[in-house]
Each structure stands twice: as C-alpha cells, then as structure tokens.
TIPASE-334158 format. One record per atom (N, C-alpha, C): residue number from 0; residue in one letter; atom name; x, y, z. Coordinates in steps of 0.001 Angstrom, whole numbers, plus 500000, padded with zeros to 6 digits. Each point is the difference from the previous one (the first is absolute). Example, Ala and Ser with C-alpha at 12.3 -4.5 7.8 and 13.67 -1.06 7.14 Angstrom:
2
   nulum   kolvex   gutor       px       py       pz
       0        A       N   513190   494310   507800
       0        A      CA   499110   501190   500000
       0        A       C   500900   501200   500000
       1        S       N   499650   501050   499280
       1        S      CA   500820   501190   500060
       1        S       C   499230   501090   500730
REM end
This chain:
191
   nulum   kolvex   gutor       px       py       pz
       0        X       N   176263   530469   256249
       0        X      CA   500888   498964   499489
       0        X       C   500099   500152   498488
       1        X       N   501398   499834   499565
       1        X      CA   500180   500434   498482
       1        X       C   500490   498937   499386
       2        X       N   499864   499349   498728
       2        X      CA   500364   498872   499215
       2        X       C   500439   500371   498643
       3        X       N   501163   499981   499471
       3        X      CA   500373   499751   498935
       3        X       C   500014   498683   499349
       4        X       N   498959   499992   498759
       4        X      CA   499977   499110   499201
       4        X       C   500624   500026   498703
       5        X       N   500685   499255   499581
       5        X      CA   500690   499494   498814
       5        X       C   499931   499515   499078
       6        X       N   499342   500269   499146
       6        X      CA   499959   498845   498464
       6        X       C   500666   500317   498920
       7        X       N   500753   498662   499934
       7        X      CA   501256   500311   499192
       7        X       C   499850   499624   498063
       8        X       N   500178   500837   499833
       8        X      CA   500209   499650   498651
       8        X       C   500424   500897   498973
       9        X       N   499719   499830   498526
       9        X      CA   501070   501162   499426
       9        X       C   498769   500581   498932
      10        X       N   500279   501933   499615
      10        X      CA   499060   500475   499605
      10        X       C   500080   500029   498418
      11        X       N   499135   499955   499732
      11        X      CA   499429   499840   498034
      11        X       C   499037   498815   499676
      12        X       N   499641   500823   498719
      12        X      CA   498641   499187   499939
      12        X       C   500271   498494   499460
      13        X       N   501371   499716   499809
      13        X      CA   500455   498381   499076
      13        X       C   499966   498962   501492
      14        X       N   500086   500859   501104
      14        X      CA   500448   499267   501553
      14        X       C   498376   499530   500895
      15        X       N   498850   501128   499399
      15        X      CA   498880   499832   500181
      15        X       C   499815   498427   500359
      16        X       N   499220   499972   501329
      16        X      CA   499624   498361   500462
      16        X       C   500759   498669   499507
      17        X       N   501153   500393   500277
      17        X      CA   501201   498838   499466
      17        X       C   500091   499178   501789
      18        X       N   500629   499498   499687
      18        X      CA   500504   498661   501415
      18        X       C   500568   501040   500982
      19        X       N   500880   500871   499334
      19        X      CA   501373   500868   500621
      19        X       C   499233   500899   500745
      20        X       N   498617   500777   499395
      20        X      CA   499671   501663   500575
      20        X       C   498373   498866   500963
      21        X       N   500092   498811   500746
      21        X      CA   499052   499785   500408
      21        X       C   499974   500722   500897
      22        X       N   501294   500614   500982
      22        X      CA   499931   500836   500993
      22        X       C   498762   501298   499736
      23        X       N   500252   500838   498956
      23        X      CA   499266   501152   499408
      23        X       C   498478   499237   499993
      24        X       N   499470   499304   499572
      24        X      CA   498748   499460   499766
      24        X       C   499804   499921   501371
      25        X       N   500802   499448   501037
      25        X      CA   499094   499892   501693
      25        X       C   499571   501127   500505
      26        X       N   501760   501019   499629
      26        X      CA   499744   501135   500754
      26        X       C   498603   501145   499303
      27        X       N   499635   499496   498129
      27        X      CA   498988   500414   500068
      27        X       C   498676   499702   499972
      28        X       N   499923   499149   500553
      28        X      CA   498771   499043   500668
      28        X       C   499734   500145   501490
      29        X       N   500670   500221   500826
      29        X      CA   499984   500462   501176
      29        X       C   499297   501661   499880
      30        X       N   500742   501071   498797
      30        X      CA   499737   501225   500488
      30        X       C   498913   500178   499018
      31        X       N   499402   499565   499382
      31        X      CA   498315   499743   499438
      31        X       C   499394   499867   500626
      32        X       N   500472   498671   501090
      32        X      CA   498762   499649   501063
      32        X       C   499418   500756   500810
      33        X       N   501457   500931   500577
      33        X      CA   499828   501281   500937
      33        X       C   499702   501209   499319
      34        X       N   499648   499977   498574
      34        X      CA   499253   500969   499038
      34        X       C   501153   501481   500727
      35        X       N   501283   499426   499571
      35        X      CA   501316   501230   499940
      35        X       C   500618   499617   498376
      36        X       N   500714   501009   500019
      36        X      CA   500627   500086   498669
      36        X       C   501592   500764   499812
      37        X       N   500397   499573   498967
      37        X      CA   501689   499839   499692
      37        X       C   500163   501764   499500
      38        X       N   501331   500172   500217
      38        X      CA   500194   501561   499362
      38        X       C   501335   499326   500053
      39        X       N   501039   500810   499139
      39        X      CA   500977   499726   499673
      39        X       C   500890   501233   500609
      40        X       N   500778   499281   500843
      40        X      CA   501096   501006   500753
      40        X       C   501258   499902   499951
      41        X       N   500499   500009   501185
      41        X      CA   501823   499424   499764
      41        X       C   500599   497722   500216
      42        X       N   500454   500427   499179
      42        X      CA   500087   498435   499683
      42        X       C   498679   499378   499955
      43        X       N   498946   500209   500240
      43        X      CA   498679   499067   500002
      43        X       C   499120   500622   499310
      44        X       N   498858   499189   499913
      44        X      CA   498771   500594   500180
      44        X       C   499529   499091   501479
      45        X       N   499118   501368   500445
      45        X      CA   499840   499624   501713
      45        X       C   498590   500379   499770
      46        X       N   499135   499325   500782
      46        X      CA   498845   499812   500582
      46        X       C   500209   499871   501508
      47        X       N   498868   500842   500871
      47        X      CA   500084   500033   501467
      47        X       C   498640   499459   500150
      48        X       N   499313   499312   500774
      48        X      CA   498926   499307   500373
      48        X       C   500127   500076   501393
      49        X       N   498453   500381   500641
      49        X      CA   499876   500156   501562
      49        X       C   499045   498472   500004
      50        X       N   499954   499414   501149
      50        X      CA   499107   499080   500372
      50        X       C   500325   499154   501623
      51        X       N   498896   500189   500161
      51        X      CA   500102   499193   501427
      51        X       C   501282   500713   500869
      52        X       N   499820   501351   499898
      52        X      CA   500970   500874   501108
      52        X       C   500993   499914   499523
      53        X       N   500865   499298   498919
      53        X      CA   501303   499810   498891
      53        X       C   499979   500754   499093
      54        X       N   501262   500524   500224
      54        X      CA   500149   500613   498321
      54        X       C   501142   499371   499256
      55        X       N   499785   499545   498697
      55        X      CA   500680   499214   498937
      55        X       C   500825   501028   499195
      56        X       N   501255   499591   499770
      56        X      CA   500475   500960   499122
      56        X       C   500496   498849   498564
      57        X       N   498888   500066   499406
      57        X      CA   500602   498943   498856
      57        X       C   500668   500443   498470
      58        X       N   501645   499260   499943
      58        X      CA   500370   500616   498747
      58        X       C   500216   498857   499519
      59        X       N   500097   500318   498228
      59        X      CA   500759   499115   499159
      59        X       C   501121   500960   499289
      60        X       N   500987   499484   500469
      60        X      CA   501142   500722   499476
      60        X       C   500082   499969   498356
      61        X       N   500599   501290   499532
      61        X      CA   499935   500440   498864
      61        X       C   501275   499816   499604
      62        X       N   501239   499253   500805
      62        X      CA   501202   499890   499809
      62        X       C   500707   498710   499483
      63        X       N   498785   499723   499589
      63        X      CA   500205   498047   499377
      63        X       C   500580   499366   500757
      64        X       N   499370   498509   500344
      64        X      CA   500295   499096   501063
      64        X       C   501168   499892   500350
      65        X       N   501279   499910   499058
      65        X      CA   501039   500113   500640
      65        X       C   500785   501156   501113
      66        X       N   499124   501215   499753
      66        X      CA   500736   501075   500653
      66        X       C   498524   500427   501155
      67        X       N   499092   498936   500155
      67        X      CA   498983   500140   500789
      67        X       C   501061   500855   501606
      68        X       N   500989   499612   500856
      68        X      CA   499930   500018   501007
      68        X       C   500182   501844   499959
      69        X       N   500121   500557   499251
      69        X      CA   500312   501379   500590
      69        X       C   498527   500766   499653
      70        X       N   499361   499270   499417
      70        X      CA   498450   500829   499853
      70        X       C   499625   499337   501753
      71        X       N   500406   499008   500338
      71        X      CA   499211   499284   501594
      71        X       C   500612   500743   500869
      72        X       N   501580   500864   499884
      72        X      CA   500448   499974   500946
      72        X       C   499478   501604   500419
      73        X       N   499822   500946   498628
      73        X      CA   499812   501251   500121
      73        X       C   498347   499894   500795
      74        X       N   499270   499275   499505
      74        X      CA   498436   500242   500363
      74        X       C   500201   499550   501829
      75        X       N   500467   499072   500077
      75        X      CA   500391   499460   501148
      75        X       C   500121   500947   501089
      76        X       N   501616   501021   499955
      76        X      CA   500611   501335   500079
      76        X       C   498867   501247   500127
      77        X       N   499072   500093   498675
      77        X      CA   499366   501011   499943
      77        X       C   498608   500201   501113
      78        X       N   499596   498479   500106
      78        X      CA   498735   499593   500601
      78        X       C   500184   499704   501867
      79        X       N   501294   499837   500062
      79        X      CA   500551   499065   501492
      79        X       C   498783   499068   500321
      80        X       N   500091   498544   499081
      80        X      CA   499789   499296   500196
      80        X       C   500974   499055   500625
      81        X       N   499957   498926   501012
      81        X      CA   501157   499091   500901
      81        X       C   499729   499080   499098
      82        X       N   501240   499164   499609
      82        X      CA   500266   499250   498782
      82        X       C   498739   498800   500506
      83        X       N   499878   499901   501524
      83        X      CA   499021   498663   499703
      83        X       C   498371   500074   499339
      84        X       N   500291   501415   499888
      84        X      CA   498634   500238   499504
      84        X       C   500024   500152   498231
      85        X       N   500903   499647   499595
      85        X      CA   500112   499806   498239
      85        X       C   499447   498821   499704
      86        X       N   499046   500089   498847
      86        X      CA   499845   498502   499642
      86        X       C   500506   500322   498147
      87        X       N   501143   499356   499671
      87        X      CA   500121   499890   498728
      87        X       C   498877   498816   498801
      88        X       N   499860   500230   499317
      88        X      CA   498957   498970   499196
      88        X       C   501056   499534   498720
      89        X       N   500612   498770   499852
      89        X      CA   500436   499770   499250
      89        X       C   499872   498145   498975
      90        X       N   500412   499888   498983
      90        X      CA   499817   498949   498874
      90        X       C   500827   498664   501187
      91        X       N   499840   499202   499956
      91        X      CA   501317   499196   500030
      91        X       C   499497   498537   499385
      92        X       N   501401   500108   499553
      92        X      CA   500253   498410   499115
      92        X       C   499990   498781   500410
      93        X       N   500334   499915   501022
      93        X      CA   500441   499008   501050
      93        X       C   498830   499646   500652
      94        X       N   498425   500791   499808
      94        X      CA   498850   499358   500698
      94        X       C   499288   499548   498740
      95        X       N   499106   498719   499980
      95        X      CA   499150   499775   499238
      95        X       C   498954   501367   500124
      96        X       N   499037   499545   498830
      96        X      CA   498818   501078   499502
      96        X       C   499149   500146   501314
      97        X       N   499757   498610   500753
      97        X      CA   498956   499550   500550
      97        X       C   500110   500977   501479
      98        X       N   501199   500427   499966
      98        X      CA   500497   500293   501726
      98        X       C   500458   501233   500235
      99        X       N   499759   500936   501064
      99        X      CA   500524   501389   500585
      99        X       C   500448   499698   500965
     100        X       N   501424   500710   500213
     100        X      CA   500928   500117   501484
     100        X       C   500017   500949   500610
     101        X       N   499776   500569   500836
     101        X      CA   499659   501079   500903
     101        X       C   501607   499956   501104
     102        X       N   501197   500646   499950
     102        X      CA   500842   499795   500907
     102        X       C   500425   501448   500664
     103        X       N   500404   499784   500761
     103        X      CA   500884   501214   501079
     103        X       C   500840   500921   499441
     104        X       N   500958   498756   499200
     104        X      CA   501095   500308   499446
     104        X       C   501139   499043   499185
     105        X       N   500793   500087   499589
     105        X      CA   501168   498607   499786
     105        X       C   500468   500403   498501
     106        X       N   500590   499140   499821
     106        X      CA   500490   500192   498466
     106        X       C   499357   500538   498526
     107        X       N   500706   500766   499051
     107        X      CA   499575   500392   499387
     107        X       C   499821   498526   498887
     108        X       N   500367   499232   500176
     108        X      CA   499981   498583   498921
     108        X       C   500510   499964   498614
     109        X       N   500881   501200   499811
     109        X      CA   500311   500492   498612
     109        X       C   498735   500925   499077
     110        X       N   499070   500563   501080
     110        X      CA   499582   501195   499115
     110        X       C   500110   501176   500151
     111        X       N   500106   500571   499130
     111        X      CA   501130   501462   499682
     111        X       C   499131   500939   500443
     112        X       N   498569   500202   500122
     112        X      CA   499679   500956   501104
     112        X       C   499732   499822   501389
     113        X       N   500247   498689   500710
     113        X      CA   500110   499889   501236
     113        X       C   501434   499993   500304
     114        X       N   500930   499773   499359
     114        X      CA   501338   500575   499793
     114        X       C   500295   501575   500117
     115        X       N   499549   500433   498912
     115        X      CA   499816   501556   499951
     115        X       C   499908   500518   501399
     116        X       N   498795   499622   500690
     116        X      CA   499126   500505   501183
     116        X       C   501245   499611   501470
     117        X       N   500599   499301   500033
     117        X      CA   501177   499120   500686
     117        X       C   500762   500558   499942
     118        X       N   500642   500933   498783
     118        X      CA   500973   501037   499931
     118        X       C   499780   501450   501004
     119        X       N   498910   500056   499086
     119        X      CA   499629   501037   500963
     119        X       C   499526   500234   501204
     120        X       N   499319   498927   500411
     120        X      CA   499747   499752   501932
     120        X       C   501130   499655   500698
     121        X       N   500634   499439   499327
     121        X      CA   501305   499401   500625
     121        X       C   499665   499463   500705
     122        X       N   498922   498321   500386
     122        X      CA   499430   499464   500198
     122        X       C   499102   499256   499078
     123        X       N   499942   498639   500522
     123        X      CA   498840   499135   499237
     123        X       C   498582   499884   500757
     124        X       N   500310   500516   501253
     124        X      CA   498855   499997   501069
     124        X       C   498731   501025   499901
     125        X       N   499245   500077   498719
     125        X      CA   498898   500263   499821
     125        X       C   499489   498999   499389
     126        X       N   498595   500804   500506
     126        X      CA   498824   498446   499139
     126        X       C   499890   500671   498479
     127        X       N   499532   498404   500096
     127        X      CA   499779   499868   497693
     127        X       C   498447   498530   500139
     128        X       N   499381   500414   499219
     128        X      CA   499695   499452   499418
     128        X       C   499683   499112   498554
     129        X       N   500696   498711   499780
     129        X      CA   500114   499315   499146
     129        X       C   498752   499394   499487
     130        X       N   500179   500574   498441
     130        X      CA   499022   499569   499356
     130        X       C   500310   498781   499462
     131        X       N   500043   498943   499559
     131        X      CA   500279   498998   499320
     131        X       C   499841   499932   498494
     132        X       N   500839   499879   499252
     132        X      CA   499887   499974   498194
     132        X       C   499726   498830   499916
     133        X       N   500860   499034   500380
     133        X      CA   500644   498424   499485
     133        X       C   500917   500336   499132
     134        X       N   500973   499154   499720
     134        X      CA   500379   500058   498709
     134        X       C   500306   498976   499387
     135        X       N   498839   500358   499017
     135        X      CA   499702   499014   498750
     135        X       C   500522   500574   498731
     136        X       N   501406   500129   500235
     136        X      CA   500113   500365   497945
     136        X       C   501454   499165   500086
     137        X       N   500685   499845   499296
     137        X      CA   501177   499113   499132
     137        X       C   501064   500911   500349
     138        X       N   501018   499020   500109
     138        X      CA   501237   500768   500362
     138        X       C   500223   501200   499200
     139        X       N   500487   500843   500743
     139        X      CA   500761   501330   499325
     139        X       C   498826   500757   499351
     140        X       N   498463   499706   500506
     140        X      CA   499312   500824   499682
     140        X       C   499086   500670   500925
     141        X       N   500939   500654   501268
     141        X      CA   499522   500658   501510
     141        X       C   499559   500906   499859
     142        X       N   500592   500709   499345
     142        X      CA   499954   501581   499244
     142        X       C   498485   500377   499640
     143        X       N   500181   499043   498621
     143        X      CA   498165   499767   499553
     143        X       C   499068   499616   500850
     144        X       N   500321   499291   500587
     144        X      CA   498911   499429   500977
     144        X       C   499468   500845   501165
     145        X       N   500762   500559   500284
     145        X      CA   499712   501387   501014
     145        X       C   499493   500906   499251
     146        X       N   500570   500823   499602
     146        X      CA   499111   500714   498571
     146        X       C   498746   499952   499405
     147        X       N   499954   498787   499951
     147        X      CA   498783   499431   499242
     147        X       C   498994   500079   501136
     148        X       N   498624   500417   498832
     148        X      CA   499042   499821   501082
     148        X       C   499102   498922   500068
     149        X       N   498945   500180   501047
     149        X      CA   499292   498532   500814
     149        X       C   499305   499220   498611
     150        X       N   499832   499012   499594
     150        X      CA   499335   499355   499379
     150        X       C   498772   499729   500502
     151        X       N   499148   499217   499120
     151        X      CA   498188   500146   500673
     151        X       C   500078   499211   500388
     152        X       N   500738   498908   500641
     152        X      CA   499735   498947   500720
     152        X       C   500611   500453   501244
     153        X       N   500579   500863   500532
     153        X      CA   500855   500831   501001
     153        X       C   499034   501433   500619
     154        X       N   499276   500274   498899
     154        X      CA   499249   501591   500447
     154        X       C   499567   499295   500928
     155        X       N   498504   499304   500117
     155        X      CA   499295   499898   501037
     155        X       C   500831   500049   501686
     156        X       N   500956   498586   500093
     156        X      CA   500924   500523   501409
     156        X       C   500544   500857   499872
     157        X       N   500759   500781   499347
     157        X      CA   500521   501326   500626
     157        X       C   498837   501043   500218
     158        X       N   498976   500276   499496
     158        X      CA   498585   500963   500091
     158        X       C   499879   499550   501770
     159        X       N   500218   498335   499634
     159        X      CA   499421   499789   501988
     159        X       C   501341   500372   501197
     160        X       N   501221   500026   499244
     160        X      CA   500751   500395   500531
     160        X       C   500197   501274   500355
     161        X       N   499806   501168   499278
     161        X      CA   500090   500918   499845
     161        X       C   499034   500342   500923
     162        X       N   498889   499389   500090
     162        X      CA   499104   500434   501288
     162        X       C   500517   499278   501207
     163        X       N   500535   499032   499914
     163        X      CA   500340   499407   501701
     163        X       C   501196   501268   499937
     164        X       N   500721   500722   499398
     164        X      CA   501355   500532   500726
     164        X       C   499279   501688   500588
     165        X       N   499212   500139   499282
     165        X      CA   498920   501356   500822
     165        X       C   499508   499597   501189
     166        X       N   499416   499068   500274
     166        X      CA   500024   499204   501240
     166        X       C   500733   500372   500665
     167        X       N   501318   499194   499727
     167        X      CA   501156   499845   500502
     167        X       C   500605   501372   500536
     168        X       N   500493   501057   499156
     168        X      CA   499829   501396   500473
     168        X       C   499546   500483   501337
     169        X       N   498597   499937   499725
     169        X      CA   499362   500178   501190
     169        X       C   499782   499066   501561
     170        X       N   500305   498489   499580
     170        X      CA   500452   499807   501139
     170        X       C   501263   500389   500689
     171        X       N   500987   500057   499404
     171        X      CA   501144   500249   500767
     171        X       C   500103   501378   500586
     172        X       N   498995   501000   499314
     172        X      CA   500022   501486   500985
     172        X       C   498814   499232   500679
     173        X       N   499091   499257   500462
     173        X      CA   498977   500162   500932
     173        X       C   500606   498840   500913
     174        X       N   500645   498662   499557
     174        X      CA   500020   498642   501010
     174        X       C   501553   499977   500086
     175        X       N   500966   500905   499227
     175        X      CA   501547   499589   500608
     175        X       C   500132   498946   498576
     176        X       N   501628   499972   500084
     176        X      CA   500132   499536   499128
     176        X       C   500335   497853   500040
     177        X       N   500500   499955   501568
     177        X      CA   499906   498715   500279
     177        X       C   498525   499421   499922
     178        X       N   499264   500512   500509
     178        X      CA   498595   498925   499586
     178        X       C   499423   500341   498933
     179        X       N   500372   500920   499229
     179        X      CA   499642   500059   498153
     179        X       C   500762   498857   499605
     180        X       N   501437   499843   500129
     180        X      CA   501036   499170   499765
     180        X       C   498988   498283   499892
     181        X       N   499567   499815   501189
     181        X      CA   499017   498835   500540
     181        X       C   498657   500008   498849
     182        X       N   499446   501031   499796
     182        X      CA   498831   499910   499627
     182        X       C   500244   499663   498396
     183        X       N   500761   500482   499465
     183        X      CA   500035   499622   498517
     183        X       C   501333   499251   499242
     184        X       N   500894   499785   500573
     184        X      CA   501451   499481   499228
     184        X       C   499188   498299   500231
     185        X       N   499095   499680   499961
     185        X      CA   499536   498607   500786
     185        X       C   499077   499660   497979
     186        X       N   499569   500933   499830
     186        X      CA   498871   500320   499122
     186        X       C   500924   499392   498778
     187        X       N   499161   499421   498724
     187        X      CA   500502   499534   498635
     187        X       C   498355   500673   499276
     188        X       N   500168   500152   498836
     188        X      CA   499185   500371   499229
     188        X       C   500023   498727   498528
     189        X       N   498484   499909   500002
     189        X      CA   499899   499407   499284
     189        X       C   500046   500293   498152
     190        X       N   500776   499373   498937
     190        X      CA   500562   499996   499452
     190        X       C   498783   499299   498701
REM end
C-alpha cells in the first residue's frame, strides 16, 4: 500500500515556520520520526518512509503553494498512488488555532494550493488535512498574517499539533480514513 503525503508550503528561508509552510513542518515531523530524509528532485523535495508494511511517499513541493497541484499531480503519476490515498497537509484560515480537520475531500475554501491541486486532479475528492491558523490580524492584513510566523503564545499548540497530525498520518494508512475522521476532528487543543 502506497501513500502520498503533502505538505504544502512555499520554499526560502523568509517562509521558514510561518502559518502558510505549516504543511512542510508536518510533513517534516512525520519523516524524522520515521528517521527518512528529503532530497530534492522534480517539483519537490521527496522523502520515502517504509513502516508498518506502508510506504510513504512524502513531498513538499518546490513550486510555491500556489502552483502546488502539478508537483501532487506528477508525484501522484510517477508513484501510482489512487487519489484516496493522498493526504495533502495544509494552513487554513477558517479553523481556529485550537482545531484540525481531517476530510475526504470538498472545497478548496479560497486557498490557492488546494485550488492549484483541483486544477490539476480535476477533482476536489482527495483528502486534506486542515490545520487551523485562526485569524487574528486586522482587515487587509491576510497576507501578513499567513506569512508571519507562530508567536510564543501559539508555539506550544502547534508543537502539539504538529505531533497529533503524525498521528494522524499514520492512522489513516493503518485505521482508514472514516474512523481517523471520528478519532480526531472531535479533539480542541488547549490554548
């Protein structure tokens, strides 16, 4: 069984652990755990991780979040992974800090690399996992606020977040993704 994993975000060192590249921080927290490592190839850098009879094919696209879907679609293509087996890792605005969404599939909600990825599947029917930002900044300042990175009153839950979505990973290649769905979209983190 083969899994393409996704963490989305955009490459340089100014983007380093910002709100936007939390995808990149899961996907490299997951391939630490499994003591694998990143090389830089086409559109990504990819890490492959074996475990529990799975093999992971994890990238963070090198094609900046907006043009994420053709680094997903080639690895996708290259690997023949079946789209239900993608898990994208991405920011979203629309969840508080406190909360992760684990879904199937559905709308991109206006972000430009689950957009991206939509172009190129020609479909919304892969899973994503939603990280939650909140958004707490002042009108007309989305931009920054994504950009910007975690404040110290924010590190601690995302550190615990960042470990529930390695979790998370691994349940959905070992328990399916409906009773992962059950086991954690229920969960809030304390703040």
């Amino acid at each position: 069984m083969k899994y393409l994993i996704v963490g989305l975000g955009n490459i340089g060192e100014e983007y380093r652990h910002t709100r936007h590249n939390i995808g990149f921080d899961v996907a490299d927290a997951f391939v630490k755990k499994h003591e694998g490592s990143f090389e830089l190839d086409r559109l990504a850098d990819v890490a492959t991780v074996k475990w529990k009879g799975k093999t992971f094919v994890v990238i963070k696209p090198t094609t900046y979040v907006n043009l994420s879907g053709k680094a997903v679609k080639y690895w996708m293509d290259k690997e023949k992974v079946a789209i239900e087996n993608v898990l994208v890792i991405v920011d979203e605005l629309a969840l508080p800090l406190d909360v992760l969404r684990l879904r199937a599939g559905g709308s991109d909600a206006g972000h430009n690399g689950l957009k991206s990825i939509q172009e190129s599947l020609g479909t919304n029917q892969y899973p994503r996992l939603r990280f939650g930002v909140g958004n707490n900044f002042p009108k007309g300042k989305q931009v920054d606020f994504v950009l910007g990175k975690w404040n110290a009153k924010e590190e601690p839950v995302v550190l615990q977040k960042i470990d529930k979505c390695v979790e998370i990973i691994e349940s959905v290649a070992t328990a399916g993704i409906a009773r992962t769905m059950n086991l954690y979209n229920t969960l809030t983190f304390p703040l």
